[in-house]
N, CA, C and O atoms as CSV, one atom per row, in Angstrom:
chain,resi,resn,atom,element,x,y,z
A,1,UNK,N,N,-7.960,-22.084,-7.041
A,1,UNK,CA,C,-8.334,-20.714,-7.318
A,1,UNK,C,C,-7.719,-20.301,-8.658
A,1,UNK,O,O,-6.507,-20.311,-8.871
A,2,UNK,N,N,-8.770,-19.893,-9.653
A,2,UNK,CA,C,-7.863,-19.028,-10.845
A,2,UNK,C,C,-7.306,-18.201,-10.542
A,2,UNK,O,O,-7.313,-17.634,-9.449
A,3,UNK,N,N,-6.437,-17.874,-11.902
A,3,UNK,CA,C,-5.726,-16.408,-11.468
A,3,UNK,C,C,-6.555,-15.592,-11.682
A,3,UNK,O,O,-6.131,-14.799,-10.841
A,4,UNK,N,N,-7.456,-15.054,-12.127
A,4,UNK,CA,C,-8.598,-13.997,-12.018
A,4,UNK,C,C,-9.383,-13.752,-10.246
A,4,UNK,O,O,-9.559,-12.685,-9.657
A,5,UNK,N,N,-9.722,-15.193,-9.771
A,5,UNK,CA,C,-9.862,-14.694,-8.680
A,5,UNK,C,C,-8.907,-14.478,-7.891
A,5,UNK,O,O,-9.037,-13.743,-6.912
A,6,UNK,N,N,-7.774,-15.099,-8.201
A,6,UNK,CA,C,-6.835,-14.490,-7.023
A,6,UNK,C,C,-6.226,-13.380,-7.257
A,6,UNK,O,O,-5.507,-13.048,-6.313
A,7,UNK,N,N,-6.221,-12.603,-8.214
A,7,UNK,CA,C,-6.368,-10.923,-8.676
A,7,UNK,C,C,-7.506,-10.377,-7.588
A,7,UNK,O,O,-7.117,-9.770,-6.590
A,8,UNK,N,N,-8.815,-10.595,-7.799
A,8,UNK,CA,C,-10.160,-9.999,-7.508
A,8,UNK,C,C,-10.049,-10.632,-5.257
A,8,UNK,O,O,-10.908,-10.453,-4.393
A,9,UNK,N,N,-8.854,-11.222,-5.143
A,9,UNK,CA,C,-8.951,-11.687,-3.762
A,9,UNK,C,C,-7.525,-10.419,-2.990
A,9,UNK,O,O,-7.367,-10.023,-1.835
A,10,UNK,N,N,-6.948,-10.208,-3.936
A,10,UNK,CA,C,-6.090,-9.395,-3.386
A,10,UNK,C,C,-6.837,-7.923,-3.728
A,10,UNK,O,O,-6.512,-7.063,-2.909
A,11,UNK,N,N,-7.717,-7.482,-4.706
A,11,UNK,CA,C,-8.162,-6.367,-4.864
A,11,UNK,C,C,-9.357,-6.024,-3.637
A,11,UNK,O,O,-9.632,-4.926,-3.154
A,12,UNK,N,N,-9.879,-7.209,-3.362
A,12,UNK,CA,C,-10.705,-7.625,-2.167
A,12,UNK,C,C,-10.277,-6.642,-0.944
A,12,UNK,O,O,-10.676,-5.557,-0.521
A,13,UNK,N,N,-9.056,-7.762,-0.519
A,13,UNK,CA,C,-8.377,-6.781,0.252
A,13,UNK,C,C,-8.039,-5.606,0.749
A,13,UNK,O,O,-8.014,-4.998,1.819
A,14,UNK,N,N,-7.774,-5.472,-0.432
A,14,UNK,CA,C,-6.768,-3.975,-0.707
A,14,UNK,C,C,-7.676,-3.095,-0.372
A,14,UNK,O,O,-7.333,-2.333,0.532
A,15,UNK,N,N,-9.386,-2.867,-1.084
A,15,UNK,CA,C,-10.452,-2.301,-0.902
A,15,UNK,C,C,-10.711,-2.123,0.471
A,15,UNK,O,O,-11.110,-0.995,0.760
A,16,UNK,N,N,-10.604,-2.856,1.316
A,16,UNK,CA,C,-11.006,-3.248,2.919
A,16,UNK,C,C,-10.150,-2.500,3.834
A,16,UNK,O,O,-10.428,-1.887,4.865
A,17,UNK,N,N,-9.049,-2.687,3.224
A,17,UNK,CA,C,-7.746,-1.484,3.908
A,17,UNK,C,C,-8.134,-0.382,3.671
A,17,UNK,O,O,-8.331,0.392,4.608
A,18,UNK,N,N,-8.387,0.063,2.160
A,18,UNK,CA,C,-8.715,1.610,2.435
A,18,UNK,C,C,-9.973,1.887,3.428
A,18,UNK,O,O,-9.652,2.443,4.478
A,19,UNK,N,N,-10.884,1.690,3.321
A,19,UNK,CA,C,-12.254,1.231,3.949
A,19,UNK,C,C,-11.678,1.759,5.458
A,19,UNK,O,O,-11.889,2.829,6.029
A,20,UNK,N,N,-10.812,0.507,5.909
A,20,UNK,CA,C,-10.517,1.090,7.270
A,20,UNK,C,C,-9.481,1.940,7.620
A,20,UNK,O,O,-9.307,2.245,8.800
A,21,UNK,N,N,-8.629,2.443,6.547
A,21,UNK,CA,C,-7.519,3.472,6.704
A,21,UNK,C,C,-8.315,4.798,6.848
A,21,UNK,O,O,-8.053,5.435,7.868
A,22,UNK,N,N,-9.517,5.483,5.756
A,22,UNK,CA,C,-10.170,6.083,6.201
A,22,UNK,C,C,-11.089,6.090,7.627
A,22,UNK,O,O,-11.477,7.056,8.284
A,23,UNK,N,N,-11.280,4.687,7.842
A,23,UNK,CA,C,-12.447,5.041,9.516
A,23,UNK,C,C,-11.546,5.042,10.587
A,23,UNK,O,O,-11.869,5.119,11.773
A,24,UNK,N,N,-10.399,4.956,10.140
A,24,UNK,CA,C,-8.930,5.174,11.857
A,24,UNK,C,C,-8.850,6.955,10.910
A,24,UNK,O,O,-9.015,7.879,11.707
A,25,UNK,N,N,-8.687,7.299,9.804
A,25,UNK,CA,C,-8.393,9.229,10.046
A,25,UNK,C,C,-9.607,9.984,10.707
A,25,UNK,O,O,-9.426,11.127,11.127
A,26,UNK,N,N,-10.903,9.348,10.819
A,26,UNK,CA,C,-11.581,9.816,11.070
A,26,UNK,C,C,-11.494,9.429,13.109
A,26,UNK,O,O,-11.864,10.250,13.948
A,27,UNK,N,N,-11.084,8.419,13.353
A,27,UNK,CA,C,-10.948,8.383,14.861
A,27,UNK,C,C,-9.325,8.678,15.491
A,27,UNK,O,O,-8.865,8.352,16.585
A,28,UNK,N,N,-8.642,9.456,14.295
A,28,UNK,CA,C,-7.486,9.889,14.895
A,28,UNK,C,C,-6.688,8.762,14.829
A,28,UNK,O,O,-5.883,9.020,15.724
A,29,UNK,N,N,-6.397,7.811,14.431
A,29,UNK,CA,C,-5.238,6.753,14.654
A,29,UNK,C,C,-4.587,6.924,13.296
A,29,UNK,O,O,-4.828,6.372,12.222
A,30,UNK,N,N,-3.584,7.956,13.683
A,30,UNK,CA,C,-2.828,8.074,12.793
A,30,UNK,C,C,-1.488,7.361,12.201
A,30,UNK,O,O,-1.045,7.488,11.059
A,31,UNK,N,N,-0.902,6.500,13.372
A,31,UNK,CA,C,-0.041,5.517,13.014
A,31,UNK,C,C,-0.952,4.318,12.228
A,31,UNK,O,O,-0.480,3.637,11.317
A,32,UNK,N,N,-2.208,4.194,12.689
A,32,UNK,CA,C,-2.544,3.109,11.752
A,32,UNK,C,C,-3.407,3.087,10.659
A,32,UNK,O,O,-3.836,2.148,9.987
A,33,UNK,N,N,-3.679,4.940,10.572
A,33,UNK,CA,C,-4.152,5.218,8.962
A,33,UNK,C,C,-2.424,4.793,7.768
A,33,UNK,O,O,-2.353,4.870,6.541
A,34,UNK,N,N,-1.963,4.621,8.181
A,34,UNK,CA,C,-0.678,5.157,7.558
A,34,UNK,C,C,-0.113,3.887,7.070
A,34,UNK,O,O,0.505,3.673,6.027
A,35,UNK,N,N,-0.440,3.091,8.018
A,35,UNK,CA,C,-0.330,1.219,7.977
A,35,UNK,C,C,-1.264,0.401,6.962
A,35,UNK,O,O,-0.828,-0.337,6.079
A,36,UNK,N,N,-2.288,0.588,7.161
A,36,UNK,CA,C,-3.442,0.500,6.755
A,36,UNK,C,C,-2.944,0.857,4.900
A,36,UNK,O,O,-2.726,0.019,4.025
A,37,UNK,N,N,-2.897,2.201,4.803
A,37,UNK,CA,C,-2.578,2.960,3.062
A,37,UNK,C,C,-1.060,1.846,2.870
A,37,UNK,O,O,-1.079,1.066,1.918
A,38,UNK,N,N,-0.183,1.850,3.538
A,38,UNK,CA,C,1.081,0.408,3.048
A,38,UNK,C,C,0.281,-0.864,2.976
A,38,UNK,O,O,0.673,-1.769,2.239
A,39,UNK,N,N,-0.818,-0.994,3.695
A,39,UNK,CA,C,-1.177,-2.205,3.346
A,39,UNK,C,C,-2.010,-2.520,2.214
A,39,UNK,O,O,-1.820,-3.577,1.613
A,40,UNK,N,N,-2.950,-1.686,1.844
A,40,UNK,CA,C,-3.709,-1.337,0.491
A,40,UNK,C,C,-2.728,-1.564,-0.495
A,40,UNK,O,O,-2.756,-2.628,-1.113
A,41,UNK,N,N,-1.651,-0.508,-0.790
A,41,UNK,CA,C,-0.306,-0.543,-1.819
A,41,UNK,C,C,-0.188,-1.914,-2.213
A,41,UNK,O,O,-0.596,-2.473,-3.231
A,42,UNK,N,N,0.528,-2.418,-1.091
A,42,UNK,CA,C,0.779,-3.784,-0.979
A,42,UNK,C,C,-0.121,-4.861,-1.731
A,42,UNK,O,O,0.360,-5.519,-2.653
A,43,UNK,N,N,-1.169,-4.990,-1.399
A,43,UNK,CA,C,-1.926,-6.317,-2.037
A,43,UNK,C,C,-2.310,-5.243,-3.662
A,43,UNK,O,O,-2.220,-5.804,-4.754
A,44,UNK,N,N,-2.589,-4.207,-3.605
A,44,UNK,CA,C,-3.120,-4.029,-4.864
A,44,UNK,C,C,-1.744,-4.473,-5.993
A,44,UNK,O,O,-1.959,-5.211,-6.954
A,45,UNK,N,N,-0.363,-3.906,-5.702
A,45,UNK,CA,C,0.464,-4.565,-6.015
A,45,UNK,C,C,0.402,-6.260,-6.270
A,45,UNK,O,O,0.272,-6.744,-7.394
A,46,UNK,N,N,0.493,-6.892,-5.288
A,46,UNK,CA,C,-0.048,-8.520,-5.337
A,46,UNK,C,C,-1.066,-8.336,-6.005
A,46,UNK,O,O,-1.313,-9.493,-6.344
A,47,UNK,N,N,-1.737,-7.803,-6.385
A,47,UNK,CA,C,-2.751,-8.304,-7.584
A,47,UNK,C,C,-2.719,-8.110,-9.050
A,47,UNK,O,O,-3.346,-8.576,-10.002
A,48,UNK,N,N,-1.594,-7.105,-8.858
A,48,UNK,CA,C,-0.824,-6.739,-10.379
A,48,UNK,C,C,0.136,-7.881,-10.476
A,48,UNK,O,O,0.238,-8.502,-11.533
A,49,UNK,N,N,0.776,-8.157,-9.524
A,49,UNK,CA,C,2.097,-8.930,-9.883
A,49,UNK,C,C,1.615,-10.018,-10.088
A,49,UNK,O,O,2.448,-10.668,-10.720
A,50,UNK,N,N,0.473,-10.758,-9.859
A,50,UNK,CA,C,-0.761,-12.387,-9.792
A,50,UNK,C,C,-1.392,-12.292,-11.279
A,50,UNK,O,O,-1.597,-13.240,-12.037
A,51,UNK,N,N,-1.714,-10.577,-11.576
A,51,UNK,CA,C,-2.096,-10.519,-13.523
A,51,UNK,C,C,-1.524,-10.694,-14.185
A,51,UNK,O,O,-1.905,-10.819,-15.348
A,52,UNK,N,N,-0.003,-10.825,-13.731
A,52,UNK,CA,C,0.889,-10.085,-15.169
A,52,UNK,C,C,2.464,-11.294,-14.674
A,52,UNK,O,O,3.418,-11.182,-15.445
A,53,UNK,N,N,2.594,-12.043,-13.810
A,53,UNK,CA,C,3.592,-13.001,-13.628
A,53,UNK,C,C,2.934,-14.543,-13.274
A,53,UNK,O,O,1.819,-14.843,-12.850
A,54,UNK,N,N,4.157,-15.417,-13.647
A,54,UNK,CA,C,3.626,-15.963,-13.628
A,54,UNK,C,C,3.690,-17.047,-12.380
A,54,UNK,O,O,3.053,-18.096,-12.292
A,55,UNK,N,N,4.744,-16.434,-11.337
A,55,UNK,CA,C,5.038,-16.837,-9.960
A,55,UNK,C,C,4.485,-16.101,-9.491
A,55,UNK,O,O,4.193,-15.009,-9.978
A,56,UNK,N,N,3.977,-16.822,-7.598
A,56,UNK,CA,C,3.777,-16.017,-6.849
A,56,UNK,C,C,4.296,-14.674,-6.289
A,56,UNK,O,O,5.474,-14.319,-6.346
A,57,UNK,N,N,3.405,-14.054,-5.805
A,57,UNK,CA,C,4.052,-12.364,-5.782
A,57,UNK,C,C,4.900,-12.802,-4.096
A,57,UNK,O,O,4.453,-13.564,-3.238
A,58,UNK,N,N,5.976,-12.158,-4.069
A,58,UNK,CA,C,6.720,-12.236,-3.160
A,58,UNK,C,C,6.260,-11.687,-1.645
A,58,UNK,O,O,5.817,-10.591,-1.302
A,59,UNK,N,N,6.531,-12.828,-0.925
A,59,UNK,CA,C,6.334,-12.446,0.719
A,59,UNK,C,C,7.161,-11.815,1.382
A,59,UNK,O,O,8.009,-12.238,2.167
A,60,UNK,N,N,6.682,-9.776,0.762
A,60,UNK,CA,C,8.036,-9.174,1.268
A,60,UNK,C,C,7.106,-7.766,1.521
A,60,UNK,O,O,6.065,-7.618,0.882
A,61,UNK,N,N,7.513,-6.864,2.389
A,61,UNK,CA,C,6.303,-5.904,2.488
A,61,UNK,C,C,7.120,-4.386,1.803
A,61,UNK,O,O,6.660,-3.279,2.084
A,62,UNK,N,N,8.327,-4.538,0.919
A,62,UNK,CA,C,9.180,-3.849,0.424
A,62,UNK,C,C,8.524,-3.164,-0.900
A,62,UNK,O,O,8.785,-3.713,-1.970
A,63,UNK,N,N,7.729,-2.056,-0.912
A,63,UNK,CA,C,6.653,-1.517,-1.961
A,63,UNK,C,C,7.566,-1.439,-3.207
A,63,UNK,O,O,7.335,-2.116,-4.209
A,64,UNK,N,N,8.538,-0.648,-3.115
A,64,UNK,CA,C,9.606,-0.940,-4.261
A,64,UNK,C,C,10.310,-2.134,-5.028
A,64,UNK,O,O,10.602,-2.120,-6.224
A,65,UNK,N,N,10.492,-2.979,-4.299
A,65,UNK,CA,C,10.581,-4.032,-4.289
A,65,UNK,C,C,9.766,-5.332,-4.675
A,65,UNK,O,O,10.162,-6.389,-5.165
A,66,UNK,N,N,8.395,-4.885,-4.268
A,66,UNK,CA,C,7.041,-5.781,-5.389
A,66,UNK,C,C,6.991,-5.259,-6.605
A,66,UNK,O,O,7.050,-5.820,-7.699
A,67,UNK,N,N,6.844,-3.803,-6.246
A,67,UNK,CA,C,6.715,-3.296,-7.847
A,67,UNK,C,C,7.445,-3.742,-8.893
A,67,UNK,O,O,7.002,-4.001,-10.012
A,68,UNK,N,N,8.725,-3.844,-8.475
A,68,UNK,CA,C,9.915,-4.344,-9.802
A,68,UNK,C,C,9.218,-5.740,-9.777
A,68,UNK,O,O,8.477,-6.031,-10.716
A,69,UNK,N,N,9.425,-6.659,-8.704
A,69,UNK,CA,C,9.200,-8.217,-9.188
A,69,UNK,C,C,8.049,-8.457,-9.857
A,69,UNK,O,O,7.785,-9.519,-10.421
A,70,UNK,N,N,6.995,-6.999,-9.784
A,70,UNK,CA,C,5.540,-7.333,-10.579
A,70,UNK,C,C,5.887,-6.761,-12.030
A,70,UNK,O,O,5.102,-7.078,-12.924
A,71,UNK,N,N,7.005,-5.930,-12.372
A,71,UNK,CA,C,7.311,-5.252,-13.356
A,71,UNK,C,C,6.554,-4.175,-14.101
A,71,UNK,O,O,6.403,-3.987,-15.308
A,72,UNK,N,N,5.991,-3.320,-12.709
A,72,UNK,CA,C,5.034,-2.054,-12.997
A,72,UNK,C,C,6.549,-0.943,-12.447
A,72,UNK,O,O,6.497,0.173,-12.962
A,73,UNK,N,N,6.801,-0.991,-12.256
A,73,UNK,CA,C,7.817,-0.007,-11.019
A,73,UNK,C,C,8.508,0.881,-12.238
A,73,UNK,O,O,8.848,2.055,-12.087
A,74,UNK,N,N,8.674,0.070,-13.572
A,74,UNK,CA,C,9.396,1.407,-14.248
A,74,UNK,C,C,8.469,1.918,-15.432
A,74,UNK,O,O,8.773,2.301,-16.562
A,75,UNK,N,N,6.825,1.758,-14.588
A,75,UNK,CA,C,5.944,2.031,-15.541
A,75,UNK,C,C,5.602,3.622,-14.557
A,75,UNK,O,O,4.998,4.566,-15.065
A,76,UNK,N,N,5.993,3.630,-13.483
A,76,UNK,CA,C,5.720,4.617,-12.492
A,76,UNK,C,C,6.355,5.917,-13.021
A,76,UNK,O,O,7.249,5.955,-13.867
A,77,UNK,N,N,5.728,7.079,-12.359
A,77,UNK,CA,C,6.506,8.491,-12.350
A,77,UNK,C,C,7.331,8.280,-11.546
A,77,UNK,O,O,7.257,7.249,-10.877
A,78,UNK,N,N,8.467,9.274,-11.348
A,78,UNK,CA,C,9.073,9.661,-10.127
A,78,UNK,C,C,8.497,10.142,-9.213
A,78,UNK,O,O,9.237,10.443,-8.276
A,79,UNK,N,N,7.452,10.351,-9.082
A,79,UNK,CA,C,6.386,10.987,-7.590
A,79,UNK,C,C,5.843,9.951,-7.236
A,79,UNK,O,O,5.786,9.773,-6.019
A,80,UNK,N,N,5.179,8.770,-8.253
A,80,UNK,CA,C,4.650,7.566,-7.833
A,80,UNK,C,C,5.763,6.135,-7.024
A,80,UNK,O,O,5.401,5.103,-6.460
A,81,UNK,N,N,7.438,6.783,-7.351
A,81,UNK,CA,C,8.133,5.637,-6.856
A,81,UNK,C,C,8.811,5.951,-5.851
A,81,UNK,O,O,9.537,5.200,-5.201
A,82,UNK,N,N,8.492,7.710,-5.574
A,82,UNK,CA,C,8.664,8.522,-4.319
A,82,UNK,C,C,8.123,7.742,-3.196
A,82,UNK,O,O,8.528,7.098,-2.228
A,83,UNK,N,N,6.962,8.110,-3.796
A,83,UNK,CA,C,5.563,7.670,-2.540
A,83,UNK,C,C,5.583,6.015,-2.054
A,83,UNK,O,O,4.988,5.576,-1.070
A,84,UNK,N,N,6.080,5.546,-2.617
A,84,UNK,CA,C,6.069,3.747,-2.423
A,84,UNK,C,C,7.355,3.923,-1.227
A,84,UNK,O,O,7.264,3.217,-0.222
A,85,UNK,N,N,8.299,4.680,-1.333
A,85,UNK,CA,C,9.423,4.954,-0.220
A,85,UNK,C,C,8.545,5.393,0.797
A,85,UNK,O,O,8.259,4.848,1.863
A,86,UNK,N,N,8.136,6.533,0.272
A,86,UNK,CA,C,6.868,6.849,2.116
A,86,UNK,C,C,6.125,6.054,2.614
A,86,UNK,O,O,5.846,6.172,3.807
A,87,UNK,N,N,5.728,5.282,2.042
A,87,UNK,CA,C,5.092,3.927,2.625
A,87,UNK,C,C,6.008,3.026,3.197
A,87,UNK,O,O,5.995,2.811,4.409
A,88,UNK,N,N,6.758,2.509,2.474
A,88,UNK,CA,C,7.000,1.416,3.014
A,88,UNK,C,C,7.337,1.224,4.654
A,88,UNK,O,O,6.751,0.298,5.213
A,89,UNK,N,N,7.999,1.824,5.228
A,89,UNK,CA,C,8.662,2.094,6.737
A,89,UNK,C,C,7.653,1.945,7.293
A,89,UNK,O,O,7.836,1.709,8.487
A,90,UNK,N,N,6.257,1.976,6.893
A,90,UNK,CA,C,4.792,2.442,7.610
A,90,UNK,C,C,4.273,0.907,8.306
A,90,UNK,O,O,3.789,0.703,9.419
A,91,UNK,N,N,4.542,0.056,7.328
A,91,UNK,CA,C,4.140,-1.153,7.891
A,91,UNK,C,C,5.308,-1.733,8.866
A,91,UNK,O,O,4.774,-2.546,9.621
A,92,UNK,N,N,6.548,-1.633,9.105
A,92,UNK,CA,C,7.216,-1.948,10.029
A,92,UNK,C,C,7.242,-0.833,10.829
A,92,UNK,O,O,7.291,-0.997,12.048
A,93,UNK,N,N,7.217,0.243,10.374
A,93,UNK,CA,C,7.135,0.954,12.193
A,93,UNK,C,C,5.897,0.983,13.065
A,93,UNK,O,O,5.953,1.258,14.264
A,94,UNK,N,N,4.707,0.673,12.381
A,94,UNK,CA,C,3.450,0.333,12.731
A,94,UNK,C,C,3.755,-0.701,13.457
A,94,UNK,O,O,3.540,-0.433,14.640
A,95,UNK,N,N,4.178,-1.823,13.303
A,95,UNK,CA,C,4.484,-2.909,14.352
A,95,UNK,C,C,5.283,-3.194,15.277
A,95,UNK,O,O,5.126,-4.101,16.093
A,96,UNK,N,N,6.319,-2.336,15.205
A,96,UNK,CA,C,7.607,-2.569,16.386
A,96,UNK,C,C,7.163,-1.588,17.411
A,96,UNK,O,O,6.938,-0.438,17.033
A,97,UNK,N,N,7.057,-1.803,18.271
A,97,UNK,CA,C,6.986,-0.660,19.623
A,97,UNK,C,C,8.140,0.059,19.143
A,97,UNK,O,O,7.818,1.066,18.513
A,98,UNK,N,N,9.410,-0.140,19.241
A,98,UNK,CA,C,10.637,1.188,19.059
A,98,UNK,C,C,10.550,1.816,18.405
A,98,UNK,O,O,11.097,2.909,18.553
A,99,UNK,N,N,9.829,1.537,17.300
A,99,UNK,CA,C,9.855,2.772,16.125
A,99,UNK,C,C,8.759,3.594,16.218
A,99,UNK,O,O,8.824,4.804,16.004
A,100,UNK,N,N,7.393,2.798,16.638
A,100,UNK,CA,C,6.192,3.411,17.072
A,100,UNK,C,C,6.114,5.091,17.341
A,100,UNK,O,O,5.289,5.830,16.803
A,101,UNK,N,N,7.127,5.503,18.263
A,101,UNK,CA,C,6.959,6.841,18.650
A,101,UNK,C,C,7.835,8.009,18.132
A,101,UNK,O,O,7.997,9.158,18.543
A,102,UNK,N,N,8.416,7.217,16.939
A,102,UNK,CA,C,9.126,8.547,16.568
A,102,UNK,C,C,8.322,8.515,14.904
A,102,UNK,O,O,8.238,9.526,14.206
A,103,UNK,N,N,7.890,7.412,14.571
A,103,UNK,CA,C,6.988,7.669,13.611
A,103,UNK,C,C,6.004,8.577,13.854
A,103,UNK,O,O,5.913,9.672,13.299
A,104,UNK,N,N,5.091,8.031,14.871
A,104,UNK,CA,C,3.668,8.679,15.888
A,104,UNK,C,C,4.293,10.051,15.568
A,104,UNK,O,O,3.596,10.548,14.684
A,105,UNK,N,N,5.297,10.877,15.897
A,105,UNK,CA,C,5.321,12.121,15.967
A,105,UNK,C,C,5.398,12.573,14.646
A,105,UNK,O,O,5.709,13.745,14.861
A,106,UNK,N,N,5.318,12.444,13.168
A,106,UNK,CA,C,5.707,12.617,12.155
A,106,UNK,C,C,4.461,12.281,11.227
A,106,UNK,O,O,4.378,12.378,10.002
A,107,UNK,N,N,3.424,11.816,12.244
A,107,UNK,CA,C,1.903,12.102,11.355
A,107,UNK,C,C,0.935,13.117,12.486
A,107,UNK,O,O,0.893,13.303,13.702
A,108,UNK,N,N,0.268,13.584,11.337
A,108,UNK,CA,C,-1.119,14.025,11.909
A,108,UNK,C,C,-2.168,14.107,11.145
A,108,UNK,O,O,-2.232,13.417,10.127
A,109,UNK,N,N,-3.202,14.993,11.514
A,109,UNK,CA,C,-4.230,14.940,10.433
A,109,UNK,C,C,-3.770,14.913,8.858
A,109,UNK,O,O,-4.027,14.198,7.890
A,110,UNK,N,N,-3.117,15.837,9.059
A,110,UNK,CA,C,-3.216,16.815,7.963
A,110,UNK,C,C,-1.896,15.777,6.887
A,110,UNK,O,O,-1.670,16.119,5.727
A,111,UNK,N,N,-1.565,15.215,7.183
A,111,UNK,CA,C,0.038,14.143,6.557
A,111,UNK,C,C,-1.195,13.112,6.368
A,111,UNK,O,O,-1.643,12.925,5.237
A,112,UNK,N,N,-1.711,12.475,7.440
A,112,UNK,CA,C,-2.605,11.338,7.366
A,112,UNK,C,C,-4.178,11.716,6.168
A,112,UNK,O,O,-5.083,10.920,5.918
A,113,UNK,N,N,-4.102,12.491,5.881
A,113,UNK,CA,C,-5.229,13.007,4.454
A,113,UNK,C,C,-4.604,12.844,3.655
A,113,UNK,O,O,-5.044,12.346,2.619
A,114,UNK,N,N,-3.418,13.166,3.785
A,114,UNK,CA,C,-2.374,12.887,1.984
A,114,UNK,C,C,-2.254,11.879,1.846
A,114,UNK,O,O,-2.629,11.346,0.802
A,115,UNK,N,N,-1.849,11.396,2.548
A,115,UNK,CA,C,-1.182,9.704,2.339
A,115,UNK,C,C,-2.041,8.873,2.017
A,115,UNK,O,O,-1.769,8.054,1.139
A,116,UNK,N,N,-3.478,8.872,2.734
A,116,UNK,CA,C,-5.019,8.589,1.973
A,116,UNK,C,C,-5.309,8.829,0.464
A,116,UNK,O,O,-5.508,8.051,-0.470
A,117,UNK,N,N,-5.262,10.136,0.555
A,117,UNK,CA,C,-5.479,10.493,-0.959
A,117,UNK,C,C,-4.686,10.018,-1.509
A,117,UNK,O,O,-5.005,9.084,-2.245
A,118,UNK,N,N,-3.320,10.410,-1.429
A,118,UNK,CA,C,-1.958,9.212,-2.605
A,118,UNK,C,C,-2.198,7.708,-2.758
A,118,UNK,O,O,-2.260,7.007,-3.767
A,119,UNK,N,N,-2.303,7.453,-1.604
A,119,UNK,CA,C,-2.545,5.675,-1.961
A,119,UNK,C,C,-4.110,5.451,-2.634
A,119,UNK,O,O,-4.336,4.421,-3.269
A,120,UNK,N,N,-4.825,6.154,-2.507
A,120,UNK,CA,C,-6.251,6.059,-3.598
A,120,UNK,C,C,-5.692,6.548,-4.642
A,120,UNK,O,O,-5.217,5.754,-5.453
A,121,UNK,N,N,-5.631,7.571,-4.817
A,121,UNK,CA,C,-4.417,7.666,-6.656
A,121,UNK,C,C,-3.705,6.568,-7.080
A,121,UNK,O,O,-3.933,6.047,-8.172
A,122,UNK,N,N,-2.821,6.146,-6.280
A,122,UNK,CA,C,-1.983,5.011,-5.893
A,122,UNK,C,C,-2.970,3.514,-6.558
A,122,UNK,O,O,-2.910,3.041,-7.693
A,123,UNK,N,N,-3.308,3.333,-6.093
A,123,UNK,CA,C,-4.104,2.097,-5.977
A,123,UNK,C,C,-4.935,1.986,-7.321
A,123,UNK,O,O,-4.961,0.979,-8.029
A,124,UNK,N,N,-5.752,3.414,-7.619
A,124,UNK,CA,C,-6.436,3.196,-8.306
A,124,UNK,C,C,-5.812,3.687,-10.389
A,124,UNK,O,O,-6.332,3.734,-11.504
A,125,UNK,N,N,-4.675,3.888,-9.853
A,125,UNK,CA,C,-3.565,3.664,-11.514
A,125,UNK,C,C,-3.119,2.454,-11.488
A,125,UNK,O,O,-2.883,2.005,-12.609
A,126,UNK,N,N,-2.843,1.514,-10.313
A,126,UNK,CA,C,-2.181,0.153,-10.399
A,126,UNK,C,C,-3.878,-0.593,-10.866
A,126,UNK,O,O,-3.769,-1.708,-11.376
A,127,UNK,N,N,-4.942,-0.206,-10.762
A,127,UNK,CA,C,-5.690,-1.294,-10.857
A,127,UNK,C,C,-6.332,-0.680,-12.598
A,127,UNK,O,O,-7.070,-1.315,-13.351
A,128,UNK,N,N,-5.935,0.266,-12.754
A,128,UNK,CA,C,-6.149,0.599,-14.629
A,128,UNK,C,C,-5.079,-0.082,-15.089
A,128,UNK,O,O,-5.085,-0.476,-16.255
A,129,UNK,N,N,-4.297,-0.259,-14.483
A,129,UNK,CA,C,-2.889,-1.245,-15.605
A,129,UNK,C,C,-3.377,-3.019,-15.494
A,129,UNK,O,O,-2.718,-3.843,-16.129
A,130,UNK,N,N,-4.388,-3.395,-14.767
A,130,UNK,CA,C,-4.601,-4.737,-15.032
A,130,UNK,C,C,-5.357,-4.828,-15.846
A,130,UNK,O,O,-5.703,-5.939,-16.247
């Protein structure tokens, strides 16, 4: 695989997450609209860090933490390296039952529309920098 498609395989992705992060706000699954927008972050990241390095992007689901190893992170605002903190917790509390319900109480509609909209902002400034 070139590195062009394996850019266009993680942007793949990333596209597919939002896709279904929006069709869970629309059926109410708000722990896994929320999972879903960390998981978008995530590969669109991996597809910056696959343009612009020349190792593989790291097997780590730490949004702050790709960003630096992709070396976009101090290309960010402070609202954009905010929001990578609100994410991240999303994909591990999405998966552990223990954390499940004290997350669950800390979304709803109205949190789960933002976090949509940010990670489409989100997503779609990381994919003007490739």
């Amino acid at each position: 695989m070139t590195q062009e498609e394996k850019v266009q395989y993680w942007i793949g992705l990333a596209d597919r997450d939002i896709v279904v992060a929006g069709d869970l706000l629309e059926k109410e699954h708000w722990l896994y609209v929320g999972y879903m927008c960390q998981q978008a972050v995530e590969k669109t990241l991996k597809a910056y860090h696959t343009k612009h390095q020349s190792e593989d992007p790291m097997r780590i689901h730490n949004l702050a933490r790709l960003a630096e190893s992709a070396g976009i992170y101090e290309l960010m605002t402070e609202e954009q390296q905010a929001f990578l903190d609100v994410l991240t917790p999303l994909n591990i509390e999405a998966r552990y039952p223990d954390y499940k319900s004290r997350i669950y109480a800390s979304l709803n509609e109205s949190v789960c529309n933002k976090i949509l909209e940010q990670t489409k902002e989100m997503q779609s400034w990381i994919k003007s920098k490739l």
